[in-house]
N, C-alpha and C positions, 0 to 999 in steps of 0.2 A: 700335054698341050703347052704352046710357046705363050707366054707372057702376049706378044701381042695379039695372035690368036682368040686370047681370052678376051682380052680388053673388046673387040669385033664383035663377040660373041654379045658382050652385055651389051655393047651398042644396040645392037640387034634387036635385041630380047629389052630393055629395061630402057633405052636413049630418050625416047619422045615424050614417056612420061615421067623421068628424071628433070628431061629440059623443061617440061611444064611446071613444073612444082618449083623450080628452080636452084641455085647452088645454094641456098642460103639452108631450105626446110631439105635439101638432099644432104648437104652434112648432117644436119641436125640429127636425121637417120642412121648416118654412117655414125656419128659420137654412140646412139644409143644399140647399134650391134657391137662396136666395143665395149660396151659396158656389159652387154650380155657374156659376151668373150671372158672379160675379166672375173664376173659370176659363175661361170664353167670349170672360171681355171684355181679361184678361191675355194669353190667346193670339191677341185679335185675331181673333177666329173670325166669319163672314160675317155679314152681317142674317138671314137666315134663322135661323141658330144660334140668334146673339141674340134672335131674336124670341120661338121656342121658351122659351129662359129666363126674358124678361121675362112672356112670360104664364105660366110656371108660377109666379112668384113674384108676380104678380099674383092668382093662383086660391088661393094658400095666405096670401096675405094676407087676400085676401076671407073666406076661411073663419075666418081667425082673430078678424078685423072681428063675422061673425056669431056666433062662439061668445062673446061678449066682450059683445052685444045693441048695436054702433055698427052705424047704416047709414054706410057709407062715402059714398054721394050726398050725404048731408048735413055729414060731415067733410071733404069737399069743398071744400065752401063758404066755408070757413074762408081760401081761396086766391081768392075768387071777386073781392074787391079789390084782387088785386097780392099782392105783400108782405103778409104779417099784422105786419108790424113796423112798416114806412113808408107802408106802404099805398100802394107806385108799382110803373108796370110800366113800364121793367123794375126790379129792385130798385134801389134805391141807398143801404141801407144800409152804414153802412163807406168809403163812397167820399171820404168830407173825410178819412178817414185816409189813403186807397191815396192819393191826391193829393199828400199835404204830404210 
């Protein structure tokens, strides 16, 4: 599934009562599945687990993405050269420091 696909998808499914509750109590959601995230991945808990997590906190992004007017496909993009810093893949910014 394409990134903007998905973003459509939560619109769909989750938009009206995201916009109702509004961007403030919909982060507030999205901080506390990251935090579940982060407790999946402290305990070491399986792929499956994790997967679970990653896409919740993928879906409350996305909704956060659309109440905010970013399509996410397109902030994407922004990675589509590598690095947005050095513009290589894989990064190598910092690395004449990690070196010396």
């Amino acid at each position: 599934m394409r990134i903007g696909d998905f973003q459509k998808l939560i619109e769909a499914t989750y938009l009206e009562k995201d916009r109702a509750r509004g961007f403030e109590r919909t982060f507030m959601w999205f901080v506390e599945e990251v935090g579940e995230l982060s407790r999946a991945v402290v305990k070491e808990e399986g792929p499956v687990r994790l997967a679970e997590e990653f896409s919740d906190v993928l879906a409350w992004l996305s909704t956060l993405a659309s109440l905010s007017g970013i399509d996410l496909e397109q902030a994407a993009r922004r990675y589509a050269e590598g690095c947005p810093k050095c513009l290589a893949i894989p990064c190598t910014c910092g690395q004449a420091e990690a070196v010396s």
